[in-house]
N, C-alpha and C positions, 0 to 999 in steps of 0.2 A: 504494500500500500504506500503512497505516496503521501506529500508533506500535504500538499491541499487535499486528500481523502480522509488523513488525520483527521484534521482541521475543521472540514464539515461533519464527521463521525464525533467527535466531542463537541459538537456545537447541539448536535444532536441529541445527545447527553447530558448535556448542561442544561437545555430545556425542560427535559424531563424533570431534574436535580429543583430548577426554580419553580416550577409548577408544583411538587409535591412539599415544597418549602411554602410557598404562596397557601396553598389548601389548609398542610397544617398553624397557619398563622392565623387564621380566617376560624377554624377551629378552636383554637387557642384564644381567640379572642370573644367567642361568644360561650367560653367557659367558666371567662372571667379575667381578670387582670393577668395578661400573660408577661413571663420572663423574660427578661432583653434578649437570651441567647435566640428564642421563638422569635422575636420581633425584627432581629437584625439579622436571621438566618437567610432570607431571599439576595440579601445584599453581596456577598461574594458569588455567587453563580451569572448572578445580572451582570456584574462587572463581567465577568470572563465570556457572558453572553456578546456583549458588548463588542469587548476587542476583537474575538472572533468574528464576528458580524462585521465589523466593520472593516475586516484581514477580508474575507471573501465578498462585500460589495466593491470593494477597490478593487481585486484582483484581476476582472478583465479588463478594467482602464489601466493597470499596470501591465495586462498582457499585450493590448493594441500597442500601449505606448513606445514596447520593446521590438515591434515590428515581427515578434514574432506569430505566427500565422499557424494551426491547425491542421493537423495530415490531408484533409481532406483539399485541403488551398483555399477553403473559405475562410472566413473571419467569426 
């Protein structure tokens, strides 16, 4: 697997990770006063959602930029 397969495979992942982070906060909070660790657990997944996200919306304006071009000869 390659560096951009990674990339999208753990973004993939990290979805999941913020989502099931997201639910049990929403739980946690109609349970009653929940613990900062519950309240600030979405917050690192969302970052790393982030930079990935933002690694692979750039990627093909770095890939045109480079001139480099796809087996097939299209763009």
């Amino acid at each position: 697997m390659n560096w951009n397969a990674w990339i999208r495979q753990g973004h993939r992942w990290l979805s999941i990770a913020f989502t099931l982070a997201v639910i049990a906060n929403f739980v946690a909070m109609g349970l009653g006063e929940p613990p900062a660790l519950v309240v600030y657990s979405p917050l690192p997944p969302l970052f790393l959602l982030l930079f990935s996200g933002l690694y692979m919306f750039a990627l093909p304006y770095a890939v045109k930029r480079r001139g480099t071009r796809r087996a097939g000869g299209q763009v």
